[in-house]
N, C-alpha and C positions, 0 to 999 in steps of 0.2 A: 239300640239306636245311638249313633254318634251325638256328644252335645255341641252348642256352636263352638264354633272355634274361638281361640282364647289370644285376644293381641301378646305382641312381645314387646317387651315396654323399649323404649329407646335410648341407647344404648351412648353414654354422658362421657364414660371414661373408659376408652379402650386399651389392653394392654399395649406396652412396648415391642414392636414389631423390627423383626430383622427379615430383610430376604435375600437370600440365597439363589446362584444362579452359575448351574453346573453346567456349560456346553461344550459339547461335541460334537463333528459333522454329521454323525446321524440321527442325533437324537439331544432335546435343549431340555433339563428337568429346573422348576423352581421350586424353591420350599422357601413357604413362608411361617414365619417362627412369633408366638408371641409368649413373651414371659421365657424367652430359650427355648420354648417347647413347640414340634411341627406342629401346625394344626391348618395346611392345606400343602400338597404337592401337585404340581400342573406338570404334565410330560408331551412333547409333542415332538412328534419324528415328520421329516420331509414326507415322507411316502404317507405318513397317515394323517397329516396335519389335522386341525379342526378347521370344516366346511362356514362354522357359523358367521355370519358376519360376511360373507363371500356376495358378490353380485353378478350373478351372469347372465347372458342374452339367452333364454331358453327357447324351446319350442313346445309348442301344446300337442301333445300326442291322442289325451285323449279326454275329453268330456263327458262327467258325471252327472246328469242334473238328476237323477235319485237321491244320490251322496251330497249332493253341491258342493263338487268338487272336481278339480282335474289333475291327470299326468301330466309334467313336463319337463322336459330331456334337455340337460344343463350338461348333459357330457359326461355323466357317468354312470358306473355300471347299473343303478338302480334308478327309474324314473322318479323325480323328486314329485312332492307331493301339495298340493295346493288346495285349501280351503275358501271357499268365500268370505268367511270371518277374516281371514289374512288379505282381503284384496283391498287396494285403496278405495276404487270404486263404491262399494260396501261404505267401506268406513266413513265416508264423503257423504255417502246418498242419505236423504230423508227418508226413504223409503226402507222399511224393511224388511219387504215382499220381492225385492231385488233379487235376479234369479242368476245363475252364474252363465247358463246358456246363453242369456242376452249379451254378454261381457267377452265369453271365448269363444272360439273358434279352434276346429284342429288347423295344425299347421300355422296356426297367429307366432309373430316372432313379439315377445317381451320380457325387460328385464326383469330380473327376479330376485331376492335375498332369500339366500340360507338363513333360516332362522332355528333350528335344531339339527343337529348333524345326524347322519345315517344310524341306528343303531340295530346290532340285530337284522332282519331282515327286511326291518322299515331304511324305506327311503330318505332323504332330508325332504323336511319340511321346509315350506317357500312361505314366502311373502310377496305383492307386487308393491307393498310398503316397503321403498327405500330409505334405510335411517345409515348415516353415517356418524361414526362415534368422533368426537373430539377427547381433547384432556377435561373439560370444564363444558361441554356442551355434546350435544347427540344434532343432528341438522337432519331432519324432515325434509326433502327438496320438494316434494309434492305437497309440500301441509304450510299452513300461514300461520298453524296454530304456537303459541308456546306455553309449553307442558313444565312440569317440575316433578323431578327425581318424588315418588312415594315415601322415601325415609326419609327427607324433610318433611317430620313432620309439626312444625310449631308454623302454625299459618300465619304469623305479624314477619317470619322469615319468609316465606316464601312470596306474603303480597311484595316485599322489599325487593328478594330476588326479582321477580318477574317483570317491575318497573325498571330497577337495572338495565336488563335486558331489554325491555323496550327503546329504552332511551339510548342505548348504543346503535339499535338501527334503525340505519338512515331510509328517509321516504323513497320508495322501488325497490329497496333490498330485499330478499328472500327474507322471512319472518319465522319460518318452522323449526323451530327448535325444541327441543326437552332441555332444564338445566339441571347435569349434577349434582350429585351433591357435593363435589370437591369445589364447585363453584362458589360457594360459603363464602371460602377466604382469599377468592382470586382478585386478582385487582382488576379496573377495566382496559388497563393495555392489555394483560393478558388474555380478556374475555374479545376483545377485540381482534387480535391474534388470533385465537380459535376458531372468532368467526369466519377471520379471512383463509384460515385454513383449509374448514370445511366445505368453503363456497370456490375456492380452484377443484379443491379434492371432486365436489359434483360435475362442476363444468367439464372436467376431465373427461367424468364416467359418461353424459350423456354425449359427448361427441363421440367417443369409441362405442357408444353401443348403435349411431350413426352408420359408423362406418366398417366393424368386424363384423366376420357373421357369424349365423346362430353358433351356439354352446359354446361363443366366446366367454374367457373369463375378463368380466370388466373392470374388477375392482376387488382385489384380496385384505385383508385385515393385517397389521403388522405385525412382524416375527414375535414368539412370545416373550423376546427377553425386553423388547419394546414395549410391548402393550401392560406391560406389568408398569414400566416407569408411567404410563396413561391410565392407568384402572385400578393400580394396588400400591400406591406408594401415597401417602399419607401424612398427617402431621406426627401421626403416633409411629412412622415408620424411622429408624436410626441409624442403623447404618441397610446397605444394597448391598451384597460382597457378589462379583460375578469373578470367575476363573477363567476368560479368552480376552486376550489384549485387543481383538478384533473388535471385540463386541461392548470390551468397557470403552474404548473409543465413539464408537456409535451409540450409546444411552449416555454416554457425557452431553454429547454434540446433542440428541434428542433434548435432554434437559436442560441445554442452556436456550433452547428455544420455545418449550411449553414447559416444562418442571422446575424453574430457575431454584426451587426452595429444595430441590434434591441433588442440587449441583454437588455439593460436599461432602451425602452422605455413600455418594459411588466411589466402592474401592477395587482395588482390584486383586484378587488373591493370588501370594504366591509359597505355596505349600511344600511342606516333602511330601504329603499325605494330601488324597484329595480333599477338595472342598467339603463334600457331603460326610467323607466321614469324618473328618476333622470334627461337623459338629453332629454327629452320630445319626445321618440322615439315613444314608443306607439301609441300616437295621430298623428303625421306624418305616421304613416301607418294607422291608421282609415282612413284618409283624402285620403290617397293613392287608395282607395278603391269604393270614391265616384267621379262621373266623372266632377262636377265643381272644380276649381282652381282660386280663386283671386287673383288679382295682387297687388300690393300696390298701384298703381295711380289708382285704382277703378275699372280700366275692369277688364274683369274675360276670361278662358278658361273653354269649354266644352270637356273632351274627353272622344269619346265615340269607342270601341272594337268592330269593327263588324269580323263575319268567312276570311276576307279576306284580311281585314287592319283595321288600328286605324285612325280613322279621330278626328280632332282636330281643334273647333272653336275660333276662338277671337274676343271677343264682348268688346266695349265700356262703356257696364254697366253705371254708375253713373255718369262715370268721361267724363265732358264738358271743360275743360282745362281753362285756364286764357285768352289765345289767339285767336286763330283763329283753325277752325276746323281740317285745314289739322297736323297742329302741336298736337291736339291732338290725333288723328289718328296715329301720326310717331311715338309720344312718347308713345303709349299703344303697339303699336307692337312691338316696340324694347323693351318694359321687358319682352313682350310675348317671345321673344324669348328664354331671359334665362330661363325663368318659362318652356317652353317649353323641352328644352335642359334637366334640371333640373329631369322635369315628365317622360324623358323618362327612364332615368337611373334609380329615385327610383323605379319607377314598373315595372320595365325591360320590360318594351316595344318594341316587335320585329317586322321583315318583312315591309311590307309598310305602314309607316303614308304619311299621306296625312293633309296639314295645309292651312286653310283660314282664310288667315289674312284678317283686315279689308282692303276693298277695299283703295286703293292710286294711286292716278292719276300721280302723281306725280314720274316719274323715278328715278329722283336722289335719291328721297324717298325709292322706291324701292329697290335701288340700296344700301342702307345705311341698310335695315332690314336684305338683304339675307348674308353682311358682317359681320353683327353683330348673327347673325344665327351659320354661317362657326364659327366665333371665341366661340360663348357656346358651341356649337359642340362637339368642340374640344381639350375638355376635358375627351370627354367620352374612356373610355378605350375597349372598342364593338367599331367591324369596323362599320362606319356608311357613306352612301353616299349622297348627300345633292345636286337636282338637283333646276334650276333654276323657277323664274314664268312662268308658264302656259299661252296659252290665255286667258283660265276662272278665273285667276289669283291666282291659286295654286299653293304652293310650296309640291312636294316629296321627301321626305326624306325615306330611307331603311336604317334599323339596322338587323344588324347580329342574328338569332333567335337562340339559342341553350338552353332552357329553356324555361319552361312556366312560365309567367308572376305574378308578383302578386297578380296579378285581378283571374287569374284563379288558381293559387295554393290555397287561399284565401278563394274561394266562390265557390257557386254551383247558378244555375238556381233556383230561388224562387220556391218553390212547389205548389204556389198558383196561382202568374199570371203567372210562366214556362219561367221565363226571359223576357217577355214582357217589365217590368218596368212599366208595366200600370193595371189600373182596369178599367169594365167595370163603366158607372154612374149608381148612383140608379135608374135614369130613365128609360133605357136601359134594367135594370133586369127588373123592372114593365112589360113593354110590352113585353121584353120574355115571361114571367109567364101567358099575357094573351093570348099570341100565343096557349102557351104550355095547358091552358086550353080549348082555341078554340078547337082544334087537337082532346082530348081527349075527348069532349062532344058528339064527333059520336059514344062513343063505347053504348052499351045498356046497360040499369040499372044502371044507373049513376044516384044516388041519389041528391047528396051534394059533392063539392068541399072544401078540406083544403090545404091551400097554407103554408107551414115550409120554412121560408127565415130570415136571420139575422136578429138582432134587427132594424138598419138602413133603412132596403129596408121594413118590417112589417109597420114602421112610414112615410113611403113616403106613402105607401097603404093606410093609415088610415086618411093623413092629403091632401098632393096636389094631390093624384092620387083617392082622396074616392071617383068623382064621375065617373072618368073612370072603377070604380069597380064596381060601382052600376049599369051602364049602361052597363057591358059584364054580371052581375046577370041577371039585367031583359031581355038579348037578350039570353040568353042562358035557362033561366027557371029553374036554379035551384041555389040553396044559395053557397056561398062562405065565408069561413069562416078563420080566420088567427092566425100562432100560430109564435108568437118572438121565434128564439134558438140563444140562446146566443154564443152556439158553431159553430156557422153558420159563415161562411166567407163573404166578401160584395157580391160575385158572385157565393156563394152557396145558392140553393135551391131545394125544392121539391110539386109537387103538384101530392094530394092523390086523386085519384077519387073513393067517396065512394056509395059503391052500395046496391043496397035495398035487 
């Protein structure tokens, strides 16, 4: 049995942050860097952008009132998916016997936000909850409430913030807002600003959804090398290096009018060598890709993606320590931690990991890795919940999924072993082949057999398997004969049965 889960204490001093921002017309990558070192890459291509944050006119195709829930068809290939938890209605009502039949209809035309992008064969999940994101504000058009960012959490700041915000809007103004947490240190022209942003930016969206028709899109999220200068640039951020003159022009211009304190830290690259590897980004996403992780004291992590969670080993590898065993045990897991912490952010790793650490007898042991765990944590800017050890002496950990991962933006399923990771052995294919000639020596008129298999599996045939071949020849009575193709794979083959 899981124990509760364990806060992550709040995070005072964060490192020195650089980010990087490599574009090209088909594809924008950011790496953001703290202490010099990646620890998040964001890739986003025209054709696949990310859905989340999108608002469209959808249609109700279909209603679930077993599920309480419906289909609704926003224009793409998979009907997105809508929950009654997600509907404002719901969220509004006193009631919480609220049924979602009384709410939809098939055929009803209503706006909608993507609030998780398509993954896998699930469809995006919706919202009829419109939030539109500011630099220093989130704007509820349908809510009068205002809300305050969760990682504010020293409550004498946020009764502060929230009076702020009161007092900047005026009597009939929309009121629904969430305040960031970059709102901390905004002044109130700039909050002011935001708000007048956000309040064109709705008036916008509800007249075009007025007037387009259904699985219009109403309202897209900005390109990603924008929405970083709005979501990831910081007081601890230093310098911004982007590589397109296009695009350092447009986040100048963005920041001179919501990020004025990031005016000076945008530069703009100009290399013999690209950006990325100039500061060895490249090869930190190669690495990203393969499921071992070294540590510096010599162990290593495995982690490995399965359909349902990410499981994540920590082996001792090489390193025997100076000491005593238990000491090298503590001190492998606790850099496992940060390496861990680290892995999840750069390959944005979602949903349930699951981590086995090297076993420790030792409680106060224990008790020093899951605090040291809580504090890498705690850095991550993805809500993430970090539950205690196990009896089997697992820790679970959940991060927030709204993206697919690197691993899977990245890669497909090998065409050859079909994601396996493995191949059969050359021995294995041998006695298929004699199976598969076994099998076929019932048909009649079966002269001579020719076996077409890789060059590898032709050479196990001819060298340690020659006399297993000679003895299915002479049990069968007729010849076998072998041709190397070079375009042959280790676990492609064919055997030809030639008739008289």
């Amino acid at each position: 049995m899981l124990q509760q889960s364990i806060s992550l204490p709040q995070v005072l001093n964060r490192p020195v942050e650089t980010i990087l921002i490599n574009i090209l017309p088909q594809e924008i990558r950011v790496a953001v860097l703290e202490d010099n070192r990646a620890c998040e890459i964001h890739i986003e291509r025209p054709q696949g952008r990310g859905l989340v944050g999108n608002v469209y006119l959808g249609t109700v195709r279909r209603v679930l009132p077993g599920m309480q829930s419906a289909f609704v068809d926003i224009g793409l290939e998979r009907a997105a998916f809508l929950h009654i938890v997600d509907m404002v209605e719901q969220r509004h009502s006193q009631n919480d016997n609220k049924r979602i039949e009384h709410i939809l209809f098939e055929g009803q035309v209503i706006p909608v936000q993507v609030i998780k992008d398509p993954i896998g064969n699930k469809g995006a999940r919706i919202s009829t909850q419109i939030s539109l994101a500011g630099r220093f504000l989130v704007h509820l058009p349908q809510d009068e409430h205002i809300g305050i960012s969760q990682r504010i959490e020293d409550e004498e700041v946020r009764l502060n913030l929230k009076k702020r915000i009161e007092s900047l809007i005026k009597e009939g103004e929309p009121r629904g807002f969430i305040i960031r947490t970059s709102a901390e240190t905004a002044t109130d022209e700039e909050l002011l600003a935001d708000m007048a942003y956000l309040r064109s930016m709705r008036e916008s969206l509800w007249n075009d959804a007025k007037t387009l028709p259904p699985q219009s899109l109403l309202y897209q999220d900005l390109p990603l090398y924008l929405r970083v200068m709005r979501d990831l640039v910081s007081p601890q951020t230093k310098y911004i290096i982007v590589d397109n003159q296009e695009a350092h022009r447009e986040m100048c211009d963005f920041a001179e009018h919501y990020v004025r304190n990031a005016c000076n830290k945008i530069q703009l690259f100009q290399g013999e060598r690209t950006l990325f590897e100039t500061h060895g980004i490249e090869d930190e996403i190669r690495r990203s890709l393969y499921p071992r992780v070294n540590l510096r004291v010599g162990g290593y992590l495995v982690i490995e993606p399965t359909e349902a969670m990410t499981t994540i080993d920590v082996n001792t590898g090489g390193f025997v320590g100076r000491h005593n065993f238990d000491e090298t045990i503590l001190k492998t897991n606790l850099e496992a931690c940060h390496a861990i912490a680290r892995e999840l952010r750069l390959r944005n790793i979602g949903g349930m990991v699951i981590v086995d650490f090297i076993d420790m007898g030792n409680l106060a042991h224990r008790n020093l890795v899951l605090q040291e765990l809580a504090n890498a944590l705690s850095y991550d800017r993805t809500r993430v919940t970090l539950n205690g050890f196990t009896s089997l002496g697992l820790v679970e950990i959940t991060r927030k999924r709204t993206r697919e991962s690197i691993y899977h933006l990245l890669t497909n399923d090998c065409p050859y072993c079909h994601g396996r990771g493995h191949v059969k052995t050359l021995q294995t294919i041998c006695y298929e082949i004699f199976r598969e000639i076994q099998r076929d020596v019932t048909h009649n008129n079966v002269e001579s057999f020719r076996i077409l298999a890789s060059p590898a599996v032709i050479e196990m045939l001819i060298d340690e398997e020659a006399e297993s071949l000679a003895q299915l020849s002479a049990q069968i009575g007729k010849p076998i004969s072998l041709t190397a193709e070079s375009s042959y794979m280790q676990e492609n083959f064919d055997v030809i049965a030639e008739h008289k």
